[in-house]
MDTraj code that builds the backbone (N, CA, C; nanometers):
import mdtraj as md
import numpy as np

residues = "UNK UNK UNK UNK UNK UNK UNK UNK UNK UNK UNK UNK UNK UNK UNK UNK UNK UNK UNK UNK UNK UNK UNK UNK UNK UNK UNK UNK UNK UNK UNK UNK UNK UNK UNK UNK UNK UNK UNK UNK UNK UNK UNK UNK UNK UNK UNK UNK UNK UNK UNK UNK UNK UNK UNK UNK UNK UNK UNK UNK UNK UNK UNK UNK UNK UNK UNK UNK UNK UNK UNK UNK UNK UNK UNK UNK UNK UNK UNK UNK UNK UNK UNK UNK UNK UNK UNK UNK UNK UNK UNK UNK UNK UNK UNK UNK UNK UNK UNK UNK UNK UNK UNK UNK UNK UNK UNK UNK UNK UNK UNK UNK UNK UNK UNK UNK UNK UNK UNK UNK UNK UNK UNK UNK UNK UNK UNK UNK UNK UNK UNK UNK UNK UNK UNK UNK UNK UNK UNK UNK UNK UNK UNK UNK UNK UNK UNK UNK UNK UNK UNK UNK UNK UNK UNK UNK UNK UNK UNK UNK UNK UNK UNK UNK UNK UNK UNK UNK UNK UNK UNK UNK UNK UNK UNK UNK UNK UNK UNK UNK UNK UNK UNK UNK UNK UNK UNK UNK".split()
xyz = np.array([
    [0.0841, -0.1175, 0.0000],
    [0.0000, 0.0000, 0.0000],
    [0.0888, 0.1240, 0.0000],
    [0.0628, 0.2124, -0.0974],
    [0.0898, 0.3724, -0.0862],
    [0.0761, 0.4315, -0.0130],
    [0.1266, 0.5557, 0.0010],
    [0.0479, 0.7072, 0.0227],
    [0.1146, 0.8047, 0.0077],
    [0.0535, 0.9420, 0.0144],
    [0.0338, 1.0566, -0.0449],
    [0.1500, 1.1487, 0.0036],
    [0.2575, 1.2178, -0.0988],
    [0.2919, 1.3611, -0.0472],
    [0.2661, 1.4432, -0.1252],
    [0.1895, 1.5859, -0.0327],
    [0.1646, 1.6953, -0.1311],
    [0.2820, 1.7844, -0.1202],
    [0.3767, 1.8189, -0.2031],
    [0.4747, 1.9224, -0.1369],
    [0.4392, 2.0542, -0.1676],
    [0.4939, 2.1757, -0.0643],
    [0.4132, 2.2942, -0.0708],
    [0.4873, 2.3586, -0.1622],
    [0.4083, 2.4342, -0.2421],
    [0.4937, 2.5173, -0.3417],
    [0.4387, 2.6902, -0.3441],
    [0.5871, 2.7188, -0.3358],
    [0.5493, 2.9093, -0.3607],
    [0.6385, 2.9922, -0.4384],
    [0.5681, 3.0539, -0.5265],
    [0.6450, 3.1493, -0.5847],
    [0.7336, 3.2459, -0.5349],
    [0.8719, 3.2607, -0.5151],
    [0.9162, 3.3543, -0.4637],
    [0.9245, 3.5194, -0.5476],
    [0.9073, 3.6094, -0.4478],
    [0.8700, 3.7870, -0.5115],
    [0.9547, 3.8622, -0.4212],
    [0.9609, 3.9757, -0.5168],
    [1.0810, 4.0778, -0.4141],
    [0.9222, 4.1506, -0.3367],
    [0.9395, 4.1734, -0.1754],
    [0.8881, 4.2305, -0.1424],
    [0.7293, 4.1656, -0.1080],
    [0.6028, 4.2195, -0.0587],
    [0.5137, 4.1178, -0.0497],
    [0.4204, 4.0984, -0.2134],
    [0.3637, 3.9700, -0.1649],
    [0.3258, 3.9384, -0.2962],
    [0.1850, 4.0197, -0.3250],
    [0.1086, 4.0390, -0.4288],
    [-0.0165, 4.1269, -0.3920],
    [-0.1065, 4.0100, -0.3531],
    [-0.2393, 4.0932, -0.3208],
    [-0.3672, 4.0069, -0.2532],
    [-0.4094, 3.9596, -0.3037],
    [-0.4301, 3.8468, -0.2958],
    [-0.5118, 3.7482, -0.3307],
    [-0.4003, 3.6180, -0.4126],
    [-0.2522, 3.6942, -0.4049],
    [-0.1859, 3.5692, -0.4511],
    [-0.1185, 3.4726, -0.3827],
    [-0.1986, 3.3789, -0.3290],
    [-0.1788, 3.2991, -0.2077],
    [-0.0616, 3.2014, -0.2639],
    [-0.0434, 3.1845, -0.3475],
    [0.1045, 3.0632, -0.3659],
    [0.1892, 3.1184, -0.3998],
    [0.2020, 3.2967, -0.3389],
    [0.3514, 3.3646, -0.3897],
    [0.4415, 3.3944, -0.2192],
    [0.5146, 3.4016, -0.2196],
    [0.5460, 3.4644, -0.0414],
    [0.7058, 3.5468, -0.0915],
    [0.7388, 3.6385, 0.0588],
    [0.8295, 3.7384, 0.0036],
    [0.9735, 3.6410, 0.0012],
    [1.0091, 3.6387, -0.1045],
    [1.1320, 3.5745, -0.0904],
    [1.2240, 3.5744, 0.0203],
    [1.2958, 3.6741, 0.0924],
    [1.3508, 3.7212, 0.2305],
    [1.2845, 3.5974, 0.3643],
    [1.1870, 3.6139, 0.3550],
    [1.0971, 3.5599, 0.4599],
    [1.1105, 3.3792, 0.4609],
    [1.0476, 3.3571, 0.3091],
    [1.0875, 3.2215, 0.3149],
    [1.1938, 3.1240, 0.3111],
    [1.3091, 3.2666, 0.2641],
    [1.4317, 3.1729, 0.2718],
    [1.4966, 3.1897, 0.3701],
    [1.4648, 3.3409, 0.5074],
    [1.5872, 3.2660, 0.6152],
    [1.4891, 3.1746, 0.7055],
    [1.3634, 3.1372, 0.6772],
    [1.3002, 3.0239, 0.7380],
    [1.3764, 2.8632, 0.7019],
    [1.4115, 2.8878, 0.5886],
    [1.5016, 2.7770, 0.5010],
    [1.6114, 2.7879, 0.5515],
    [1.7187, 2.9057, 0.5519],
    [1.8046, 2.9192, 0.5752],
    [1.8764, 2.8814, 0.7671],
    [1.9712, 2.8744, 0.7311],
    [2.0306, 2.9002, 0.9247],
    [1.9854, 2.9782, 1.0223],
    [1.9048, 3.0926, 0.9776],
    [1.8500, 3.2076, 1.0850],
    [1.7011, 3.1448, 1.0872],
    [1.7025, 3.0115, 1.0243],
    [1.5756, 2.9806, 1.0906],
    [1.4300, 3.0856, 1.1778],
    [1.3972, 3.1642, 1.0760],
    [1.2687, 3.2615, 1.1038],
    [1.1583, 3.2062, 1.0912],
    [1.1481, 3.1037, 1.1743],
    [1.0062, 3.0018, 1.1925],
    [0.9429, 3.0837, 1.3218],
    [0.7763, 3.0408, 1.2992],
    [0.6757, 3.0966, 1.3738],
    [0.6531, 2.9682, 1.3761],
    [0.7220, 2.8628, 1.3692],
    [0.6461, 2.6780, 1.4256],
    [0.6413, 2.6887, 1.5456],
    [0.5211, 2.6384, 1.6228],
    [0.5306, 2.6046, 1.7507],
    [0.6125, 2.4884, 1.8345],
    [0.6940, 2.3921, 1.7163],
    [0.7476, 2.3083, 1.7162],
    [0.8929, 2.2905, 1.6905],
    [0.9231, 2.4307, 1.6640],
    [1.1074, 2.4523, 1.6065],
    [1.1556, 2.4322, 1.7780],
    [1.2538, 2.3623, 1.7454],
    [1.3361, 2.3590, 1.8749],
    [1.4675, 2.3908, 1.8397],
    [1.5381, 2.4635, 1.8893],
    [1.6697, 2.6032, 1.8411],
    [1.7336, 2.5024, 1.8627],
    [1.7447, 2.3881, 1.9426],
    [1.8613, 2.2768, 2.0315],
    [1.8970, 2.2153, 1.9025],
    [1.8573, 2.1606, 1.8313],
    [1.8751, 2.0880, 1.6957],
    [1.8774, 2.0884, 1.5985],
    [1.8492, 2.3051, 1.6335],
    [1.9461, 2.3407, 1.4550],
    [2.0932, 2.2818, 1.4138],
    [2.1691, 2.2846, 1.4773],
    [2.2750, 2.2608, 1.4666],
    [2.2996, 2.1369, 1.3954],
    [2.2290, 2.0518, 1.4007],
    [2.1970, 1.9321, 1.3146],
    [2.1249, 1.9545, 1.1595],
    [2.0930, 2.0490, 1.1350],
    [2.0279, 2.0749, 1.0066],
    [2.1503, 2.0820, 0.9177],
    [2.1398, 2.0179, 0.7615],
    [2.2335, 2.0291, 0.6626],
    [2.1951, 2.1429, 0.5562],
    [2.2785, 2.1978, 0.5021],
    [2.2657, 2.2674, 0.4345],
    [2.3389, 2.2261, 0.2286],
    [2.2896, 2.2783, 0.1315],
    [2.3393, 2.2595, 0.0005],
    [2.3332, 2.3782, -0.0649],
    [2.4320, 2.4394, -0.1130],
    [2.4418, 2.5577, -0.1888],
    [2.4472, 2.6790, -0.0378],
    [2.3329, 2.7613, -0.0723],
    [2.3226, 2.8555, 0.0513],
    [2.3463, 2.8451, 0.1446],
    [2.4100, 2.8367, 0.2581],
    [2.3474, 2.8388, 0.4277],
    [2.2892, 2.9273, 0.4613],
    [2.2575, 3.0737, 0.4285],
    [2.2063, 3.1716, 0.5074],
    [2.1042, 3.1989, 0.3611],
    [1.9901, 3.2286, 0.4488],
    [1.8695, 3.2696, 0.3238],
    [1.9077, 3.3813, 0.3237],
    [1.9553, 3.4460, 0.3697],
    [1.9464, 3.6219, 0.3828],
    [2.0441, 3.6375, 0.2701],
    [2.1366, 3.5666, 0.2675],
    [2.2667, 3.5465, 0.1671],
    [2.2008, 3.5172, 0.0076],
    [2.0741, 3.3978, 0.0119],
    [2.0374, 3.3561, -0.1077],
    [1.9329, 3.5029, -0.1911],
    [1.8469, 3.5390, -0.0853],
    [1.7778, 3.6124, -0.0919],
    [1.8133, 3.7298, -0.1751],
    [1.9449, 3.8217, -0.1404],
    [2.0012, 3.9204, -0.1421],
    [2.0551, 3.8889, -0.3438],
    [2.1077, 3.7568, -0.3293],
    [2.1953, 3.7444, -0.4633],
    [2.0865, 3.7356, -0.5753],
    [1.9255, 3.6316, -0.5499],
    [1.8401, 3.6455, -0.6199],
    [1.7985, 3.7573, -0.6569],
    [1.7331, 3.8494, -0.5832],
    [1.7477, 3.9735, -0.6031],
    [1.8117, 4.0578, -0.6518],
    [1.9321, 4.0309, -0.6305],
    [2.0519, 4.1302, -0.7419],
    [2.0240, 4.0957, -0.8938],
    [2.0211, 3.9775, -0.8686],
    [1.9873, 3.8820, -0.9869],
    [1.8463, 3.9292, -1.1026],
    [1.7840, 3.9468, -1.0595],
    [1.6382, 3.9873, -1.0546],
    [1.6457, 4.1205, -1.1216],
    [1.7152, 4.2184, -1.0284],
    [1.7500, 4.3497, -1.0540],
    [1.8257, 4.3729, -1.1734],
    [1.9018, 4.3136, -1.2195],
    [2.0159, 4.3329, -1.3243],
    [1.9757, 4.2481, -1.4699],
    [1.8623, 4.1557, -1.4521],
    [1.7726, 4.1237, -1.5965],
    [1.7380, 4.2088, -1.6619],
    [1.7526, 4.2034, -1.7816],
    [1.6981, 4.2822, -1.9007],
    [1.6766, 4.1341, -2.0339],
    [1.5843, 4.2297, -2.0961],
    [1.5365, 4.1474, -2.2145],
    [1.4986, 4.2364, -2.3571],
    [1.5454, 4.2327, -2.4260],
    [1.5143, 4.3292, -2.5555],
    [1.4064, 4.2948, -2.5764],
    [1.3036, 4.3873, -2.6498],
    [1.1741, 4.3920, -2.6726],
    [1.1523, 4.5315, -2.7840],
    [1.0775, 4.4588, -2.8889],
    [1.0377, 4.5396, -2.9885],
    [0.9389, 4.6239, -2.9691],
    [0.9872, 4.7855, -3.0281],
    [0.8436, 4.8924, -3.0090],
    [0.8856, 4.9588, -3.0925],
    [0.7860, 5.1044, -3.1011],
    [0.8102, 5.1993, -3.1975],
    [0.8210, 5.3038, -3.0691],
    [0.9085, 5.3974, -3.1821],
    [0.8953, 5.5577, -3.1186],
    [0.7414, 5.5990, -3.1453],
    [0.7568, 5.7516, -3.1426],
    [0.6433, 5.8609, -3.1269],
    [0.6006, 5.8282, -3.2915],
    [0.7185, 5.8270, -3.3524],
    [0.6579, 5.8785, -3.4775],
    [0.6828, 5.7317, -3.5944],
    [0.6653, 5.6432, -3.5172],
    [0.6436, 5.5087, -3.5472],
    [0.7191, 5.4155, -3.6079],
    [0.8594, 5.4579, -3.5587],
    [0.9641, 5.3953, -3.5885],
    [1.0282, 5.2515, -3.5467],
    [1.0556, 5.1664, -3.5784],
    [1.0758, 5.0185, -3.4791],
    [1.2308, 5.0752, -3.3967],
    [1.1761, 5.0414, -3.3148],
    [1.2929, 5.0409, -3.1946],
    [1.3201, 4.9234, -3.0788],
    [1.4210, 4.8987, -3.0657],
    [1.4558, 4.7761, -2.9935],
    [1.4798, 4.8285, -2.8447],
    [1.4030, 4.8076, -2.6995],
    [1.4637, 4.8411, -2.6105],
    [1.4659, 4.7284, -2.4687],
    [1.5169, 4.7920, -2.3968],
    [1.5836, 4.6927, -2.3113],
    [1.4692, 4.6872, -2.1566],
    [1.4222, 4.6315, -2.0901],
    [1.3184, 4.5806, -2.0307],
    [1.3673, 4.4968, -1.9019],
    [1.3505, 4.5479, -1.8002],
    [1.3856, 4.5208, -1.6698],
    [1.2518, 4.3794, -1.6443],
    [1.2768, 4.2809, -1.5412],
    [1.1319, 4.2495, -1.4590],
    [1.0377, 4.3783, -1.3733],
    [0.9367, 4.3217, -1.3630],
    [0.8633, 4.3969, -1.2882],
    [0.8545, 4.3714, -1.1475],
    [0.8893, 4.4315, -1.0497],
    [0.9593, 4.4040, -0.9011],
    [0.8193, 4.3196, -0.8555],
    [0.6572, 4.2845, -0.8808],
    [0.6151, 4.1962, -0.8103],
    [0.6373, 4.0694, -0.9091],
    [0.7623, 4.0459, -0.9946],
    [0.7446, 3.9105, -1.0981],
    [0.8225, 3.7737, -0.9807],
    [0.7501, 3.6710, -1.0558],
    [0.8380, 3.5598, -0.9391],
    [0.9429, 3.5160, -0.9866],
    [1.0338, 3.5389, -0.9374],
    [1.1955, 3.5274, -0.9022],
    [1.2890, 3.4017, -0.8674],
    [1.1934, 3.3340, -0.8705],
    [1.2347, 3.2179, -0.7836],
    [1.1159, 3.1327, -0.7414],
    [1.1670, 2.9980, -0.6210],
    [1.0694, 2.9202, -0.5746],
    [1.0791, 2.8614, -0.4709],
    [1.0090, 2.8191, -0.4047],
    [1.0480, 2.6813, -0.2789],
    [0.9815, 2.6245, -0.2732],
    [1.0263, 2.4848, -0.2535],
    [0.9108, 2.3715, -0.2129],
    [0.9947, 2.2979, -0.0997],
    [0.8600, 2.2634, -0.0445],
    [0.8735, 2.1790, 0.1193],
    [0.8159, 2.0921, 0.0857],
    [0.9221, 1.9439, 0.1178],
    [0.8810, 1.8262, 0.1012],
    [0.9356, 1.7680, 0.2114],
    [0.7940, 1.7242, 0.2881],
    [0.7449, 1.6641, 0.4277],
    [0.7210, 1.5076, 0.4419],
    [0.7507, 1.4338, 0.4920],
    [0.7185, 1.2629, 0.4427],
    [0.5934, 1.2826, 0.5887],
    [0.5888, 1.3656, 0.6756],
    [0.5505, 1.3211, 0.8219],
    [0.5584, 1.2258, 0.8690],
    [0.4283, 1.1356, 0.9041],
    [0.4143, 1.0157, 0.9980],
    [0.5028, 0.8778, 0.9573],
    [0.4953, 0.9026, 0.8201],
    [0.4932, 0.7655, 0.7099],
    [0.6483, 0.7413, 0.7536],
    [0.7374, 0.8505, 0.8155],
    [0.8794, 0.8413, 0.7871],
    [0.9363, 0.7815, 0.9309],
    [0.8275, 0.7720, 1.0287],
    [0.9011, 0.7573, 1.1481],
    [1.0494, 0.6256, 1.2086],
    [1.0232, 0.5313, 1.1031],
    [1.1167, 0.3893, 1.0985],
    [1.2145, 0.4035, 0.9678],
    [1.2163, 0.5769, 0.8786],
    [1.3457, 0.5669, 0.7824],
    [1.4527, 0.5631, 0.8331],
    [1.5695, 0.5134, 0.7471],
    [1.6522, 0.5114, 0.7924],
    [1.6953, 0.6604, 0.6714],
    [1.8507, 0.6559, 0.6776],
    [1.9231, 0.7948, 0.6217],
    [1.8934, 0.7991, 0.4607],
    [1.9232, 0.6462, 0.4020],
    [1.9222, 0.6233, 0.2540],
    [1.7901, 0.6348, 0.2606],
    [1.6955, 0.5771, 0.3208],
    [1.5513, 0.6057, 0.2311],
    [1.4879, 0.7466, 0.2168],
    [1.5370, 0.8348, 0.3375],
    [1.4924, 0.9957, 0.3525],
    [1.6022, 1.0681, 0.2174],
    [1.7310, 1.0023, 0.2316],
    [1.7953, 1.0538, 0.0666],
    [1.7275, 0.9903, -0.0650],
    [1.6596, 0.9051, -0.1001],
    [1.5753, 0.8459, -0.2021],
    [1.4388, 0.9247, -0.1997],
    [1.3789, 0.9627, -0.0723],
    [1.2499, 1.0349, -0.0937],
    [1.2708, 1.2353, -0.1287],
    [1.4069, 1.2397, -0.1482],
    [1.4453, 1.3610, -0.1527],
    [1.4575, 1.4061, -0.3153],
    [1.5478, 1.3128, -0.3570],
    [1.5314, 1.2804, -0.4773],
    [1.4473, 1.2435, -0.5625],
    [1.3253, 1.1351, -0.5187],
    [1.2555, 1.0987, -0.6005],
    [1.1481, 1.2168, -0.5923],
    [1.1263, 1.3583, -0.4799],
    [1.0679, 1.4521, -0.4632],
    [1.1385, 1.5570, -0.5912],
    [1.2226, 1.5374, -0.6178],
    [1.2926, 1.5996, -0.7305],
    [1.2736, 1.6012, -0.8460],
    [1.2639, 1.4135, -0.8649],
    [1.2478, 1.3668, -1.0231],
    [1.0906, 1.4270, -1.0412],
    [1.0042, 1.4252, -0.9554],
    [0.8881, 1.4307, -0.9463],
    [0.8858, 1.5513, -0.9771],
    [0.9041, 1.6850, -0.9175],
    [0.8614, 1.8241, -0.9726],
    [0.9528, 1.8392, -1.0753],
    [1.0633, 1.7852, -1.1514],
    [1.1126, 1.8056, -1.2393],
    [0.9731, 1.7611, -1.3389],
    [0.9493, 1.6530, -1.3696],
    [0.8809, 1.5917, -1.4582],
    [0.7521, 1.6581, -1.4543],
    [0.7136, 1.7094, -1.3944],
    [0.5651, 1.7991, -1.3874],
    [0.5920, 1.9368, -1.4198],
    [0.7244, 1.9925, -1.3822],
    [0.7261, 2.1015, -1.4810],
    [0.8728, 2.1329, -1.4728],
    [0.9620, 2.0647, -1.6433],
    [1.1041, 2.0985, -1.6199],
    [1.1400, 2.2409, -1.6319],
    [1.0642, 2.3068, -1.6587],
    [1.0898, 2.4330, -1.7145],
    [1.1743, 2.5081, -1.5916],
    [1.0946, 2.5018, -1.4326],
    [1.1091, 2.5618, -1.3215],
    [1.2285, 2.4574, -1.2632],
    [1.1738, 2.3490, -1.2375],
    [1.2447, 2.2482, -1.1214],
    [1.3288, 2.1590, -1.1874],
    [1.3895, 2.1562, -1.2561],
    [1.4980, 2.1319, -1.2971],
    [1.6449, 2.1925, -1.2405],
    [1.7087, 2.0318, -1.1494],
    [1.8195, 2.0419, -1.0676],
    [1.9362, 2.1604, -1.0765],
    [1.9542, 2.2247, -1.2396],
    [2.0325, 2.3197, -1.2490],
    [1.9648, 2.4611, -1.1636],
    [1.8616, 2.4513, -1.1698],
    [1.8080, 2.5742, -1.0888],
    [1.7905, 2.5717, -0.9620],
    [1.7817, 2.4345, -0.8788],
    [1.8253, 2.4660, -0.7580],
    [1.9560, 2.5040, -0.6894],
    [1.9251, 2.6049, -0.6186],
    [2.0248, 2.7172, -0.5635],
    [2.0348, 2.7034, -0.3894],
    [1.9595, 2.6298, -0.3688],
    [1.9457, 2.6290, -0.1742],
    [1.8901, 2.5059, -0.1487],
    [1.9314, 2.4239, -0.0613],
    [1.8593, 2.2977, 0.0099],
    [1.9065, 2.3036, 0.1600],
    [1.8016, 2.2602, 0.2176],
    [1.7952, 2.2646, 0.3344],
    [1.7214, 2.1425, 0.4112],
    [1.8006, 2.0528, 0.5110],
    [1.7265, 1.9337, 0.5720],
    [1.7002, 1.9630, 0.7051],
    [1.5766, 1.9940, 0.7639],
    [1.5809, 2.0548, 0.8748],
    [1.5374, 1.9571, 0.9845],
    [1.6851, 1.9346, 1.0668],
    [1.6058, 1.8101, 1.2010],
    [1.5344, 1.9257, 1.3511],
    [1.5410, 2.0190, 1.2975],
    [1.4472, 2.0652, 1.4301],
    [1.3306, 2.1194, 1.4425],
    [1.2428, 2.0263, 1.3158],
    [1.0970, 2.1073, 1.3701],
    [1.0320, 1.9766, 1.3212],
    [0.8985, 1.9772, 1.4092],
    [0.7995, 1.8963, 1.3719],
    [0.8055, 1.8141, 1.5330],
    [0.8219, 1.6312, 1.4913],
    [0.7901, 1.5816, 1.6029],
    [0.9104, 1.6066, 1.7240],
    [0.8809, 1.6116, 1.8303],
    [0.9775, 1.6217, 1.9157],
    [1.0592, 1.5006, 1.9322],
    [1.1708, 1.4920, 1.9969],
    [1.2636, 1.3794, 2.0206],
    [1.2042, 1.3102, 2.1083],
    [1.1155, 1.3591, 2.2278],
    [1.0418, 1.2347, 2.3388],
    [0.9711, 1.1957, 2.2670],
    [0.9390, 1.2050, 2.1234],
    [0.8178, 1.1519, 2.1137],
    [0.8148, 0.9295, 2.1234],
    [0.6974, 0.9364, 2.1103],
    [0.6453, 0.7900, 2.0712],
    [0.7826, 0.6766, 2.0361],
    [0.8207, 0.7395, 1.8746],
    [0.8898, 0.6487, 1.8621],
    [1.0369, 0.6933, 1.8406],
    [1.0472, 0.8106, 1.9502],
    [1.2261, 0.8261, 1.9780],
    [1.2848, 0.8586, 1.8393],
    [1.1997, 0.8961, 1.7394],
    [1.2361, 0.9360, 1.6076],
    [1.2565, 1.1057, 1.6058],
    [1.3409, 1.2185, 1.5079],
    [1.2914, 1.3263, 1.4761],
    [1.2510, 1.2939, 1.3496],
    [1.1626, 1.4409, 1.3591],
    [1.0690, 1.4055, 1.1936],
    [1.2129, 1.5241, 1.1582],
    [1.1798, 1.4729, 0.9983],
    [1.3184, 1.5563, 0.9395],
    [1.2026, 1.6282, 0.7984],
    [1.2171, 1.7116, 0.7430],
    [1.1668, 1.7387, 0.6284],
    [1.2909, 1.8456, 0.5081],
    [1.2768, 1.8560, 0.3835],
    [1.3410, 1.9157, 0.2958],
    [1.2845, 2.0191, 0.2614],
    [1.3749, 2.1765, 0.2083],
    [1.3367, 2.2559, 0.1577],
    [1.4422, 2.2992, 0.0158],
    [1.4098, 2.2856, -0.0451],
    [1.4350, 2.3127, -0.2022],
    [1.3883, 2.4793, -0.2582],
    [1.5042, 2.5536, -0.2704],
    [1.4476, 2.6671, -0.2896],
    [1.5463, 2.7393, -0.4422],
    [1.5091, 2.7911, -0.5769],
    [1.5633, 2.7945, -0.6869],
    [1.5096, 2.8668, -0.7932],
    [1.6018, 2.9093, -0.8780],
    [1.5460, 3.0500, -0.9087],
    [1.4427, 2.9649, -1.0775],
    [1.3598, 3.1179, -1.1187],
    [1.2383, 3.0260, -1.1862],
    [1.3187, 3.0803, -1.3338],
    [1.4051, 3.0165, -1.3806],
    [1.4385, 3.0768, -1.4916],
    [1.4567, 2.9538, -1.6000],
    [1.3568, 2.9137, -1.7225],
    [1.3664, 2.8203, -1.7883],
    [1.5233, 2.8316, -1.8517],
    [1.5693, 2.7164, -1.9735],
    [1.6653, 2.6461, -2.0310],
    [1.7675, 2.7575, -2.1392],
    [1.7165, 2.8808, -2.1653],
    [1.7237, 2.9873, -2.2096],
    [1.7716, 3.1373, -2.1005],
    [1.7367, 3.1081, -2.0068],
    [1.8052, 3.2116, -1.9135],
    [1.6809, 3.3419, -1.8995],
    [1.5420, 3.2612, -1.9322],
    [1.4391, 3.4054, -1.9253],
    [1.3615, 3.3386, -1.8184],
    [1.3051, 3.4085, -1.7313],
    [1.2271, 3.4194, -1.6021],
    [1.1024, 3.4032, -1.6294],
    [1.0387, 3.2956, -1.6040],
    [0.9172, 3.2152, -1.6226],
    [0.8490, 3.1843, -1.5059],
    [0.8503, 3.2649, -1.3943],
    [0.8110, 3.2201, -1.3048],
    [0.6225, 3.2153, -1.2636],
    [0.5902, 3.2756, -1.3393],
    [0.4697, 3.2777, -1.3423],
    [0.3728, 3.1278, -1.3845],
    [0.4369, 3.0554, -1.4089],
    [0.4324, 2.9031, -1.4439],
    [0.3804, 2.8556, -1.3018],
    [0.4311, 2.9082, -1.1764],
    [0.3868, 2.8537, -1.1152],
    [0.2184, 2.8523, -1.0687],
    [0.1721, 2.9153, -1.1149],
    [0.0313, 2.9821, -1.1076],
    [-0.0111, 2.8591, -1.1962],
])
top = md.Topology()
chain = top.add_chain()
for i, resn in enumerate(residues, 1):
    res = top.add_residue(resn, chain, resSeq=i)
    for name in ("N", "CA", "C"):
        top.add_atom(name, md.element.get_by_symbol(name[0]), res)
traj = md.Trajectory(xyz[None], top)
């Protein structure tokens, strides 16, 4: 018998996202939650066992955050128009500071994981990979991840039941398809 992971997905944006766009969040925010400065509002983060969290690419979101953003900032894209008096002109075209920039997904095994051992939580990490790759390579495709994060200090506690921590992954990477242009709106 199976079962189910939904992993959470959000568009990352410089700054907050507008209303009503519930699967975007401010990039800053979600990545030093990802990151080492751990900026969790979990009722369940325990600070004792950050120190056990691994890190890939980034360690500090504030660090990832800052470079996406530069990143972000310094895009241009030529784009055809006319002048006044209806001339073709070629000009150069920034993003628009609420465009998505990036992404993260949280992939959680919860209950199902309490008897993994190390290789099967590295197989469900990966096969969480092959999986949003194949549903949309455009975004999640391994060259674009830029930050991973395995976090052993939130969720079940160490007294718990079965003397297990719950461990979960965060995957966070910028949304730029095979061409180097910013597609992040895909995630919508």
């Amino acid at each position: 018998m199976g079962w189910k992971c939904a992993p959470q997905v959000m568009g990352l944006v410089r700054g907050e996202p507008k209303q009503g766009q519930k699967h975007r969040a401010n990039i800053r925010k979600i990545a030093m939650e990802a990151g080492y400065e751990r900026a969790s509002r979990s009722d369940t983060l325990d600070r004792s066992r950050s120190s056990q969290n691994q890190y890939d690419g980034y360690r500090s979101g504030s660090k990832f955050a800052d470079d996406m953003e530069q990143e972000a900032t310094e895009y241009r894209v030529k784009v055809n128009g006319k002048t006044k008096d209806g001339q073709p002109i070629v000009r150069e075209k920034g993003l628009p500071h609420n465009a998505v920039i990036g992404w993260a997904v949280i992939y959680n095994p919860a209950e199902v994981c309490a008897d993994w051992t190390d290789a099967e939580y590295a197989k469900f990490h990966r096969d969480c990979r092959d999986c949003m790759a194949a549903i949309e390579p455009r975004l999640f495709r391994s060259e674009n991840i830029r930050m991973s994060a395995e976090h052993y200090d939130e969720g079940v506690p160490p007294e718990s039941a079965s003397g297990k921590i719950d461990r979960h992954f965060h995957d966070l990477g910028i949304s730029k398809d095979a061409d180097g242009h910013y597609c992040g709106n895909l995630i919508d």
